[in-house]
N, C-alpha and C positions, 0 to 999 in steps of 0.2 A: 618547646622553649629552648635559648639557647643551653641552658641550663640541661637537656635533657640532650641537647647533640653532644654535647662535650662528655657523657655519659654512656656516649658508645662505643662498642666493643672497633677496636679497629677490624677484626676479622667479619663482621656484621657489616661495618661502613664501606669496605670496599665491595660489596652485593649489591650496594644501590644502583639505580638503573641512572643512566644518566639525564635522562627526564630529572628525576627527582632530585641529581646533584645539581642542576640547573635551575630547579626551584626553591633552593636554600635562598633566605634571605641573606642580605650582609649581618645582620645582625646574629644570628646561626654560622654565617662562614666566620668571622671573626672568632667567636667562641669555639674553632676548632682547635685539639689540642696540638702540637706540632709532630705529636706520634702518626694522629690522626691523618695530619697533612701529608707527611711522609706515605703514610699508607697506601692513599688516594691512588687508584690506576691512573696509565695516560688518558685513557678514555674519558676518565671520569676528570681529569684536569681539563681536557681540552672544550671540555663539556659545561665550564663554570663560565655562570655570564661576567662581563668584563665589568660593572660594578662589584662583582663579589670579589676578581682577580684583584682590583683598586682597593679591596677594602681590606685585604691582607696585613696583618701586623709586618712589621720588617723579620719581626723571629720568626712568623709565618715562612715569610719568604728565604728565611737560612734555609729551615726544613726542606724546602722541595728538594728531591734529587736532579742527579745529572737528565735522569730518565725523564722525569718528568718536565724539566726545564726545556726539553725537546720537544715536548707537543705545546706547548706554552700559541699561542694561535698570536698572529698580527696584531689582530683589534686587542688579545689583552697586553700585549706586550704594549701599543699605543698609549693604550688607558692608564697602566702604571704611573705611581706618581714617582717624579729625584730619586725621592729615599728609599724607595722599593727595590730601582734599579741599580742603587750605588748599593745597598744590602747583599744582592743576590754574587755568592759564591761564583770564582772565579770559574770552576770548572762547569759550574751551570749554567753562565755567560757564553761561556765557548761552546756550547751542544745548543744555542740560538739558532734557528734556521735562518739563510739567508735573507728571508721575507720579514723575517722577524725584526732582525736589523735595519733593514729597510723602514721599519714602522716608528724606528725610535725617533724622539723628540730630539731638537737642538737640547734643552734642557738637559731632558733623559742622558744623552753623550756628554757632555759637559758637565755633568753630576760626577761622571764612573770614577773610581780611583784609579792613579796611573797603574795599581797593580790588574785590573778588571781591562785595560784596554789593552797593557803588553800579551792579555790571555788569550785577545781576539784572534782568531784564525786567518792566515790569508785569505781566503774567501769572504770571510766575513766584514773582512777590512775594505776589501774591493766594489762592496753590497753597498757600502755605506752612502747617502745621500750626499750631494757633494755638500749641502747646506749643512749636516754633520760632520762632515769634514772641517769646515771652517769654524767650527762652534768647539772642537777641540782647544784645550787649554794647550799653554808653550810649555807646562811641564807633562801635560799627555802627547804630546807631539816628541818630546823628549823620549820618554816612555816607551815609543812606538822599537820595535824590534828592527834589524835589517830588514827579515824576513816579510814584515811588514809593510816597510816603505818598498819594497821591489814590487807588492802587489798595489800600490797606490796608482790611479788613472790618471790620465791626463790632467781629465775634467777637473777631477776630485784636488789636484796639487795645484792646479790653476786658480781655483776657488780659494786656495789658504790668503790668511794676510800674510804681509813683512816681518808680524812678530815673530808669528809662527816658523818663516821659510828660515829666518834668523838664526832661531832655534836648534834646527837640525844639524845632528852629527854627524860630521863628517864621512864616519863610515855608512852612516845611513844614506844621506846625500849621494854617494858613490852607486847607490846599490837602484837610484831612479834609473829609468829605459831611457834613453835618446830622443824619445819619440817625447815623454814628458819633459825632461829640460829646453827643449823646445819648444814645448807650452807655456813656459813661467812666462811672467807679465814682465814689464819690461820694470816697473813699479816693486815687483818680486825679485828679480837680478839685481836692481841697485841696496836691496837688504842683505846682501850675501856678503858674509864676510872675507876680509882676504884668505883664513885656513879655508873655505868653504870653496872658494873659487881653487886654489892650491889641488883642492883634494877632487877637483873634475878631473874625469879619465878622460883618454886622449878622443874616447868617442864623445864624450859627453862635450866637452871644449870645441870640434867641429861641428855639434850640433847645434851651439848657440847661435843666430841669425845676425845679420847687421846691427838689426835694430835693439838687439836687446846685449851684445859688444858696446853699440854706442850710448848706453844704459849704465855702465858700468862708470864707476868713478876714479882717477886716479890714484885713490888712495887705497881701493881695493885691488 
């Protein structure tokens, strides 16, 4: 019963074979204690079916470590519901594998606090879906680190809206490749404000095209 999982010893729970942590009900996972959860090997996390990983309390998911949030697998990082992923500790966000990132929902990224997204790592940030990219909020975009916007793609700053490209700080805007400001839509150049245009380096300002020069408004 669940009643009888929440009554085991953590040095007994981490001997379970992973079969067997795979055959907890959610109604057994749920009644884990958060000692319990902590305890869990990677093996044995990566080993939970992904309704069990969905049925995690949010305190559940304080509990997990850095360690464990690394074997954290696709399907259940997918399967997580908003509140799980907006829950989970900044630094167990950041030890996501890239795949992982990849798996998340528009939702899912849209959920995270602006502190869970400055945590991302550049790679991680890079990984990101470009349809995630554009499901960021204008104060996660805000958020975003230099370090950040330098690993932004093409693709991924092509995809943002106006609100968004709006948004960004100047230092950050500075810190895009040439290759990306000459991506932005021409729809995206007419959202930039005059600090914004001001603070393009001298590469960035030769790389904007005719069409998106004749994009610009005289007021910017």
């Amino acid at each position: 019963t669940p009643a009888q999982i929440a009554s085991i010893e953590t040095a007994n729970l981490v001997n379970f074979s992973t079969a067997t942590i795979a055959g907890l009900t959610t109604s057994q996972v749920v009644s884990l204690t958060t000692d319990q959860i902590a305890a869990l090997t990677t093996t044995q996390i990566r080993a939970m079916e992904t309704a069990d990983v969905a049925a995690l309390t949010t305190v559940q998911i304080v509990a997990l470590t850095t360690s464990q949030a690394a074997y954290l697998t696709s399907a259940q990082i997918a399967n997580m519901t908003t509140a799980q992923v907006a829950a989970m500790e900044v630094a167990d966000l950041a030890k996501l594998t890239t795949s992982a990132i990849v798996s998340l929902t528009t939702a899912q990224v849209a959920g995270m606090s602006t502190d869970q997204v400055s945590a991302l790592t550049s790679s991680q940030i890079r990984a990101m879906e470009t349809a995630d990219a554009k499901a960021l909020t204008t104060d996660q975009v805000v958020a975003l680190t230099t370090a950040q916007f330098a690993a932004l793609t093409s693709t991924q700053v092509a995809s943002m809206t106006p609100a968004q490209i709006a948004v960004m700080e100047t230092a950050d805007l500075a810190k895009l490749s040439t290759s990306v400001v000459a991506g932005l839509t021409t729809t995206q150049i007419g959202a930039l404000t005059t600090e914004q245009i001001a603070a393009l380096s001298t590469s960035q300002a030769f790389a904007l095209t005719s069409a998106q020069v004749a994009a610009m408004s005289t007021t910017q």
